[in-house]
C-alpha positions as CSV (number, residue, x, y, z in Angstrom):
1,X,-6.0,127.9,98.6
2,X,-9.9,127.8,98.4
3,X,-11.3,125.7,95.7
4,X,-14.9,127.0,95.5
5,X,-15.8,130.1,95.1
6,X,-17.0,132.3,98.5
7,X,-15.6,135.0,99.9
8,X,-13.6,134.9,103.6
9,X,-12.2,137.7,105.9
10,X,-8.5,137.6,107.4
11,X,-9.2,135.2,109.9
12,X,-10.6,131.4,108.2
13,X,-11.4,128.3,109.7
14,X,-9.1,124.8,108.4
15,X,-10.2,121.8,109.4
16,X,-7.6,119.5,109.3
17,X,-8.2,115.6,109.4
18,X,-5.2,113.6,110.4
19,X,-3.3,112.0,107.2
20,X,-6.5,112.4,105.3
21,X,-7.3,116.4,104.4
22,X,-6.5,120.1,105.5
23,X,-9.1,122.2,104.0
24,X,-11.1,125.3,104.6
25,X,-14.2,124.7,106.3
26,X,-17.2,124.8,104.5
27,X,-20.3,124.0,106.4
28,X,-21.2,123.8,110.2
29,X,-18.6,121.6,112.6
30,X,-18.6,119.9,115.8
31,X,-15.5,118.7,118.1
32,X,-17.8,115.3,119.5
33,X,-20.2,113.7,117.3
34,X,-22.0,113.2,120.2
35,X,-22.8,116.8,120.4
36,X,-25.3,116.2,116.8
37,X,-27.5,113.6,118.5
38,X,-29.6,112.0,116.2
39,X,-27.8,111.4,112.9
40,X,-30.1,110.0,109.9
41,X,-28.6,109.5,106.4
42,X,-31.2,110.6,103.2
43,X,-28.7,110.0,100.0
44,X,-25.1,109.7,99.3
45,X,-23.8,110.2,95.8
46,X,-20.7,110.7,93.9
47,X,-19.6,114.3,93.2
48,X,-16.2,113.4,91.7
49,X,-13.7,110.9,91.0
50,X,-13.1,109.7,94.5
51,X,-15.1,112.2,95.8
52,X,-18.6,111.0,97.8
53,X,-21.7,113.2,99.4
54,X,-24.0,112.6,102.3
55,X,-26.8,114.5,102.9
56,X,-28.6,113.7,106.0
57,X,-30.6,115.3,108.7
58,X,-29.9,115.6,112.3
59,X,-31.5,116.0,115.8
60,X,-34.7,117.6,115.6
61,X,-34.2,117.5,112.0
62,X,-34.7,113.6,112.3
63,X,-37.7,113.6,114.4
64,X,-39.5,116.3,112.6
65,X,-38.6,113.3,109.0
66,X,-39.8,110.5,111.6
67,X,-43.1,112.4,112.0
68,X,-43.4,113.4,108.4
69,X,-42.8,109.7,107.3
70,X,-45.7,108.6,110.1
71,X,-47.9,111.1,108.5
72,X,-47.4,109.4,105.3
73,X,-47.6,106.2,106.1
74,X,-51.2,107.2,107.9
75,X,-52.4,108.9,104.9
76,X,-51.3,106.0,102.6
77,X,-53.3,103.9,104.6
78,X,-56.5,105.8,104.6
79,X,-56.3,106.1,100.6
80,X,-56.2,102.2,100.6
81,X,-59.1,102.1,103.5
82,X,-57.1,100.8,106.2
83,X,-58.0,101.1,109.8
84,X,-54.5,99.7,110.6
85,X,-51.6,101.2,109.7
86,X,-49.1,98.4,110.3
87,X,-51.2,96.4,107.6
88,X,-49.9,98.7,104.7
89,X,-47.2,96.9,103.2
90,X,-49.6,93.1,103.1
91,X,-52.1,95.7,101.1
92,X,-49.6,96.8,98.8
93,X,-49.1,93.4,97.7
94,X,-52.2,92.7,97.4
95,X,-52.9,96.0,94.9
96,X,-49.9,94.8,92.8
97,X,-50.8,92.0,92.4
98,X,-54.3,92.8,91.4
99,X,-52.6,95.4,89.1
100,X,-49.9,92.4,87.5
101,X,-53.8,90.7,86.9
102,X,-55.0,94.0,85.5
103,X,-52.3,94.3,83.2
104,X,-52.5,90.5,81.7
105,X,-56.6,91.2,81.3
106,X,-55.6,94.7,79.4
107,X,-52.8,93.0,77.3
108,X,-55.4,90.5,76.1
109,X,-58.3,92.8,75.1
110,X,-55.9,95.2,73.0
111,X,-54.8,92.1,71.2
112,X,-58.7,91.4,70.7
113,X,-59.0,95.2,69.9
114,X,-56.1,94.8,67.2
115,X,-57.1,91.9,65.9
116,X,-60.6,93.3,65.0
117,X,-59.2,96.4,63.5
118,X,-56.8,94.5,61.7
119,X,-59.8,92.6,60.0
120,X,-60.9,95.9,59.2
121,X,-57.7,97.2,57.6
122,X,-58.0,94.2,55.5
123,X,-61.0,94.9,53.8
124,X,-59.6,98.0,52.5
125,X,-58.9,98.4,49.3
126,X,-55.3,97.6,48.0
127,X,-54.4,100.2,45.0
128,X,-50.9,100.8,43.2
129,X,-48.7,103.5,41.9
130,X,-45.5,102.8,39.7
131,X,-45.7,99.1,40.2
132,X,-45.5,99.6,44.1
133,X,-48.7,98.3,46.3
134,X,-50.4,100.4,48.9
135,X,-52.8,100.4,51.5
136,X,-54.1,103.6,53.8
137,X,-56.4,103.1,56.7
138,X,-57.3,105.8,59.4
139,X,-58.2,104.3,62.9
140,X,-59.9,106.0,65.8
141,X,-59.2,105.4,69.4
142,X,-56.4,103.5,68.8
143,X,-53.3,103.3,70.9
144,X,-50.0,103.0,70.0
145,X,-48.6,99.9,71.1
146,X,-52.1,98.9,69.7
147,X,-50.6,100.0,65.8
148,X,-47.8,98.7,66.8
149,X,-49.3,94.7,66.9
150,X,-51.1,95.6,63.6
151,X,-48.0,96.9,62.0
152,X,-46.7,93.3,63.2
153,X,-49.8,91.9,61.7
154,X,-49.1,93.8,58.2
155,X,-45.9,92.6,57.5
156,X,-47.0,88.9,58.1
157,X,-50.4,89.1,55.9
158,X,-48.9,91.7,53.2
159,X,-45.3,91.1,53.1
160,X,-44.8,92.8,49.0
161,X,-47.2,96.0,49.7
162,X,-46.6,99.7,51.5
163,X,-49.2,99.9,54.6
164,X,-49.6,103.3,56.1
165,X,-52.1,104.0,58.9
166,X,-53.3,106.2,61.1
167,X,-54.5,106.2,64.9
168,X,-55.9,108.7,67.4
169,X,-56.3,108.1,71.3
170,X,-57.7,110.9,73.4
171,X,-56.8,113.6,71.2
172,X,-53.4,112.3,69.9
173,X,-52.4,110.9,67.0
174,X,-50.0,108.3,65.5
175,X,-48.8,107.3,61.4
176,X,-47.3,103.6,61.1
177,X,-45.7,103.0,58.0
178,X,-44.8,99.3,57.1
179,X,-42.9,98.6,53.9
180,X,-42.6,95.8,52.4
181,X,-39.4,94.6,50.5
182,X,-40.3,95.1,47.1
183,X,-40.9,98.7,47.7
184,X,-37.9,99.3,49.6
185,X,-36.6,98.0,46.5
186,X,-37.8,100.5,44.7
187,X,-36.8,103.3,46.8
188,X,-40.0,103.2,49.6
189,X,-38.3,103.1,52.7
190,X,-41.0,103.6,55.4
191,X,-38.9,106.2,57.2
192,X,-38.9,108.4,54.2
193,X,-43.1,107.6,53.7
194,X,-44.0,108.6,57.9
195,X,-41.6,111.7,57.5
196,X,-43.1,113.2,54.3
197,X,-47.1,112.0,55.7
198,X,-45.9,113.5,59.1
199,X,-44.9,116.8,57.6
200,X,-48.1,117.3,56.3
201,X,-49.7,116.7,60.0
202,X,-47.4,119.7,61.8
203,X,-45.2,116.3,63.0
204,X,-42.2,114.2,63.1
205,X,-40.9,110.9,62.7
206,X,-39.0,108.6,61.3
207,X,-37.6,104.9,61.4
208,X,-36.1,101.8,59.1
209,X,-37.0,101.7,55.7
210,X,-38.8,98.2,56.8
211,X,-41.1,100.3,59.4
212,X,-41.7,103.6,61.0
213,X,-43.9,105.7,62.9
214,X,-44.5,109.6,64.1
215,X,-46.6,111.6,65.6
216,X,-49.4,113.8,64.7
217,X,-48.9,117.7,64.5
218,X,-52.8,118.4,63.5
219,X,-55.2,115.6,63.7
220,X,-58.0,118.0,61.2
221,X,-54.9,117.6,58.5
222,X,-54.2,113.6,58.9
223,X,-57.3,112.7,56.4
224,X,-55.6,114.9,53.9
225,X,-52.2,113.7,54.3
226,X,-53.0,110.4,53.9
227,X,-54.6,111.9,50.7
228,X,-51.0,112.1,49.9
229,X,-49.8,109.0,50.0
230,X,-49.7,107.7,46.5
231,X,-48.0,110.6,45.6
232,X,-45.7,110.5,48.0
233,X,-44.7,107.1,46.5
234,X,-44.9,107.9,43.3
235,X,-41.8,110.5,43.9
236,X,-39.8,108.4,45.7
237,X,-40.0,106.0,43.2
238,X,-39.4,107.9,40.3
């Protein structure tokens, strides 16, 4: 019986390995290992319960990968300006760790970043609709981990109030809604806010009612929609 489906003539091959399988053959077979020569594994997954694949390459096959890793390894070097291939991997370390550096030095500036545009948000005016407290703000080149520290910032210095802002980085945008638990008391569950601003945009989103974010569809239409806002919470609390 042939489990897959191809298409034999009268006369088929069967391999048949002692007290293990008897099967139709179904690739290319030798009676001496020996006769493959030069036998280099590249993967070997599961394909079924039981059931495991190796792909690998052999004689030639194995030289022409030897070569193609040398050329690699020669062309990695060069991009790092080394005259010594066999210095690569001490280089890599190096990088990485310059990059690890990198990444602590970036880490701290965005906080610095936040923490100024937080200052910012602050000195916007807090208004109210319906007994619920709101605040809109629309930053430019901001990240989004970078709203997400002010959105942390928020909740600490306005714990009672709805904050919704906006941020744009290289062409993309991003709505943060923080709500605080009065309003969600009320019926302003963040989630609800970014969908409904979102909308507006061309975008989607959603999260808790305590915080929520989404992305921009249109960032021409995101001044508008956070034009919106207070009567966005105005329906959901009445």
């Amino acid at each position: 019986m042939a489990l897959f489906g191809e298409k034999y003539g009268n006369v088929v091959r069967v391999v048949n390995v002692k007290d293990t399988s008897v099967e139709f053959c179904g690739g290319t077979h030798v009676d001496n290992t020996a006769k493959i020569g030069l036998f280099k594994i590249l993967s070997e997954t599961s394909v079924a319960a039981g059931v495991r694949r190796i792909e690998a390459v052999t004689g030639d096959g194995v030289l022409s990968l030897l070569n193609d890793y040398k050329s690699r390894i020669v062309k990695s070097a060069q991009v790092l300006k080394l005259t010594n291939p066999f210095e690569l991997e001490n280089k890599c370390n190096i990088v990485m760790n310059d990059m690890k550096t990198l990444e602590r030095q970036i880490e701290a500036l965005n906080q610095e970043i936040a923490d100024i545009k937080i200052q910012t948000i602050f000195n916007n005016e807090i208004k109210e609709v319906k007994g619920v407290k709101y605040l809109v703000a629309n930053l430019k080149n901001t990240k989004t981990d970078i709203l997400r520290q002010i959105a942390d910032k928020l909740k600490d210095k306005y714990p009672d109030i709805v904050s919704v802002i906006a941020g744009e980085y290289e062409g993309k945008g991003s709505l943060l809604c923080v709500s605080g638990k009065p309003a969600i008391e009320k019926g302003v569950l963040a989630g609800k806010v970014i969908k409904n601003i979102a909308e507006l945009t061309g975008g989607k989103g959603g999260g808790r009612p305590d915080s929520a974010m989404a992305g921009v569809g249109d960032l021409n239409k995101v001044d508008d929609a956070l034009g919106q806002v207070e009567k966005i919470i105005s329906e959901l609390v009445g």
